[in-house]
MARZA-658598 format. One line per 5 residues: number of its first residue (from 0); for each residue x, y, z of N, C-alpha, C. Coordinates in pm, whole numbers. Atoms other than C-alpha are relative to their C-alpha. Example, Ala and Ser with C-alpha at 12.3 -4.5 7.8 and 13.67 -1.06 7.14 Angstrom:
REM MARZA-658598
0> 89,-119,0,1230,-450,780,90,120,0; -82,-119,-6,1367,-106,714,-77,109,73;
REM end
This chain:
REM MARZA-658598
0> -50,117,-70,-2255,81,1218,152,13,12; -158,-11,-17,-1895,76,1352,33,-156,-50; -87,109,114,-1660,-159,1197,63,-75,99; -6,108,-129,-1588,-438,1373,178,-41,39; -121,0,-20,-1219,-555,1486,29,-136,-2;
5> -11,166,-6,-1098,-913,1415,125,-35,97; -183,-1,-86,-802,-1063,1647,4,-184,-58; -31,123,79,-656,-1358,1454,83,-76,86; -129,83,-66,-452,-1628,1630,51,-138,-125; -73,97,84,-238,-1882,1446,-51,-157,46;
10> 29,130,-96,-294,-2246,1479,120,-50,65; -137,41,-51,65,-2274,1608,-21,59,171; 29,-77,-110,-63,-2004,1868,-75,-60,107; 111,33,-68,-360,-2201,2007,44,-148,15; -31,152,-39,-237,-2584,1978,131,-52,-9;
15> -138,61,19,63,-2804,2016,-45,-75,-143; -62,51,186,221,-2881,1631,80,-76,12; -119,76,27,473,-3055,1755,-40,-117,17; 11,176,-5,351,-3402,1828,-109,-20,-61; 129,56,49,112,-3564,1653,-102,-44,31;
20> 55,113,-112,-15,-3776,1928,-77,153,71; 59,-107,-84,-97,-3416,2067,-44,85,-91; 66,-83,108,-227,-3228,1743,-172,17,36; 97,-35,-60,-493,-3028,1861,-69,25,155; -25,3,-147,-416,-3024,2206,-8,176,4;
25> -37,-185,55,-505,-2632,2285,108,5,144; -134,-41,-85,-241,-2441,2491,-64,44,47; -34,-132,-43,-242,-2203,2709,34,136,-48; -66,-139,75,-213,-1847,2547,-150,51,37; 16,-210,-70,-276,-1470,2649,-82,49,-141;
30> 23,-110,130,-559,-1348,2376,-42,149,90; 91,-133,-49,-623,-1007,2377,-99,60,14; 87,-46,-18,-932,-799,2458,-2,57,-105; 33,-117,114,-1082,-598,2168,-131,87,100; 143,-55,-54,-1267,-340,2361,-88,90,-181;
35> 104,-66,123,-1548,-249,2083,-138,4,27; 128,27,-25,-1893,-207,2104,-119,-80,-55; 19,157,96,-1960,-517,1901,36,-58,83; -22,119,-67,-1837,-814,1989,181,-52,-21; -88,12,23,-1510,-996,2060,-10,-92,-133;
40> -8,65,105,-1417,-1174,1735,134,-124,19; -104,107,-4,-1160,-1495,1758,4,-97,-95; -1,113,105,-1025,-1734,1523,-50,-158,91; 30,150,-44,-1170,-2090,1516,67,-74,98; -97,104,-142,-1064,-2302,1837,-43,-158,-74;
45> 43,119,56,-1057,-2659,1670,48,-80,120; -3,83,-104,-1089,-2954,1863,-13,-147,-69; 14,165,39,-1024,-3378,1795,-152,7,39; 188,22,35,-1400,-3424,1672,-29,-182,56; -9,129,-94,-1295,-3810,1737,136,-92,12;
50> -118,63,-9,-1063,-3985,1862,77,-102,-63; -56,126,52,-795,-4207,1722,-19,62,-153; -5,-67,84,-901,-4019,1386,51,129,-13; -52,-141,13,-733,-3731,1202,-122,124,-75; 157,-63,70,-1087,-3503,1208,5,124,121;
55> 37,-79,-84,-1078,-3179,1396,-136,98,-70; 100,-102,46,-1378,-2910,1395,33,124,97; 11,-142,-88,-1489,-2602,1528,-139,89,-51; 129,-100,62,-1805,-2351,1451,36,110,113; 5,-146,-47,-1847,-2009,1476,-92,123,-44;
60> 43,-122,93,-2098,-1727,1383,-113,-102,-45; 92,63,76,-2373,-2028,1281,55,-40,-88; -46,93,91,-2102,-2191,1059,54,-114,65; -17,122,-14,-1948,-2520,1077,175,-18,-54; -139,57,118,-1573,-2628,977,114,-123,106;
65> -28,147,-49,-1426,-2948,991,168,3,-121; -62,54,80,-1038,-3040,894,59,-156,-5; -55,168,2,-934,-3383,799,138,-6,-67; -169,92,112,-573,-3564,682,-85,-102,-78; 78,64,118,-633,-3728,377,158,-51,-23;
70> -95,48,43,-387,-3990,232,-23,-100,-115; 41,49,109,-376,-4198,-40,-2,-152,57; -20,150,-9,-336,-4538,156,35,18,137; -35,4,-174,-357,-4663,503,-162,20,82; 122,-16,-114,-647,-4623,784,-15,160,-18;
75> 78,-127,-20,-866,-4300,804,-45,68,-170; 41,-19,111,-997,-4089,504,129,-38,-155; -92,12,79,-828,-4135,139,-16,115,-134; -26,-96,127,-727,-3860,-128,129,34,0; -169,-20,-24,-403,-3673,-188,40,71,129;
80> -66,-38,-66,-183,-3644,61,-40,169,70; -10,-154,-25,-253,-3308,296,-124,36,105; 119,-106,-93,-536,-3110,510,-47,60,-29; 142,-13,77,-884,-3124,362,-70,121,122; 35,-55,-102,-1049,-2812,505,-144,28,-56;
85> 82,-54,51,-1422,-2747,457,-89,34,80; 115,-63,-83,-1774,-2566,601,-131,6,-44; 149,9,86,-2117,-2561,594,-118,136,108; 50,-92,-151,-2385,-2346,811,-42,-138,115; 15,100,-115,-2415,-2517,1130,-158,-27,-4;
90> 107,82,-34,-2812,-2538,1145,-69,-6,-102; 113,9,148,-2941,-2618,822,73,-131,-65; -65,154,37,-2885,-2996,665,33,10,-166; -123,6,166,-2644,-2916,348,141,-72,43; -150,66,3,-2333,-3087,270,64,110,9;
95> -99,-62,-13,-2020,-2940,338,76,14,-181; -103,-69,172,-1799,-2714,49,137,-24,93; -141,-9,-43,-1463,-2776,43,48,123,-1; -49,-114,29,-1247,-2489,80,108,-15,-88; -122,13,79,-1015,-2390,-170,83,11,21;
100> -141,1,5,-661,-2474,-197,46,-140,82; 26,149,-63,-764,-2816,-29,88,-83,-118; -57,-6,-129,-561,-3031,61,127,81,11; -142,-96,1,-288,-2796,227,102,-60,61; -153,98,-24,55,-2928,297,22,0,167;
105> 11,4,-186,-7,-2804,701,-116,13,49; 158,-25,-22,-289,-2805,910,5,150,61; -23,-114,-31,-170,-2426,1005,-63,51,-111; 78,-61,101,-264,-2335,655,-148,-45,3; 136,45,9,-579,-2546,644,-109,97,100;
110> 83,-135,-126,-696,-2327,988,-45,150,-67; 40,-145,49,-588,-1983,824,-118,-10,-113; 99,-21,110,-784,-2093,522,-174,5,62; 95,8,-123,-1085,-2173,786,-19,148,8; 34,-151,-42,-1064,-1834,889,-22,81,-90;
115> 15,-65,42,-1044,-1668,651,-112,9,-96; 183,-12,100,-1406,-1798,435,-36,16,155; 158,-73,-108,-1571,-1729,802,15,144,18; 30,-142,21,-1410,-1373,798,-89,43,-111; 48,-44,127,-1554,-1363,442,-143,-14,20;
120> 138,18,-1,-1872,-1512,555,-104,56,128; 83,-50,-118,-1983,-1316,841,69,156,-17; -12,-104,31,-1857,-983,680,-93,105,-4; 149,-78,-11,-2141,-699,700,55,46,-155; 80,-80,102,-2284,-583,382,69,83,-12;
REM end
């Protein structure tokens, strides 16, 4: 089996960071082609799951991942301060695992961390 080729994008790469009001807004951006005889591989495209809440998702590969803002006080979820990131498999009815290092101080880290348990979890043998 040939070895597959990952092409990573940032979440800075794929959405506007700068406004809040627009967090998760995707851009415009140039990915590249992986010619392989596999498949292309791309990091998670997250998307406002709902509106007016701070809840994006995304699936990929038959997984599932969802990040939330968490605060200790105020409207929407409550824990410490930061960007709760976790996954589950998309078609089978289990709760979601958090990922570790939850919550992260950006939702840039919360993404890479995203990516990086679905690189881990769709790794070949």
């Amino acid at each position: 089996m040939r070895a597959r080729r990952v092409v990573l994008l940032s979440w800075r790469e794929l959405y506007d960071n700068d406004d809040p009001q627009r967090l998760g807004t995707p851009r415009a951006v140039s990915i590249p082609a992986v010619a392989t005889s596999e498949r292309l591989v791309m990091s998670l495209q997250f998307h406002r799951a709902v509106e007016g809440m701070e809840i994006w998702s995304a699936s990929s590969d038959d997984f599932s991942f969802v990040i939330t803002y968490e605060s200790p006080a105020g409207p929407g979820f409550h824990g410490r301060s930061g960007y709760v990131a976790s996954w589950r498999p998309l078609y089978q009815s289990r709760g979601a695992i958090k990922i570790g290092g939850s919550p992260f101080k950006t939702s840039a880290e919360a993404e890479e961390a995203c990516n990086a348990v679905l690189k881990h979890l769709t790794k070949p043998d």
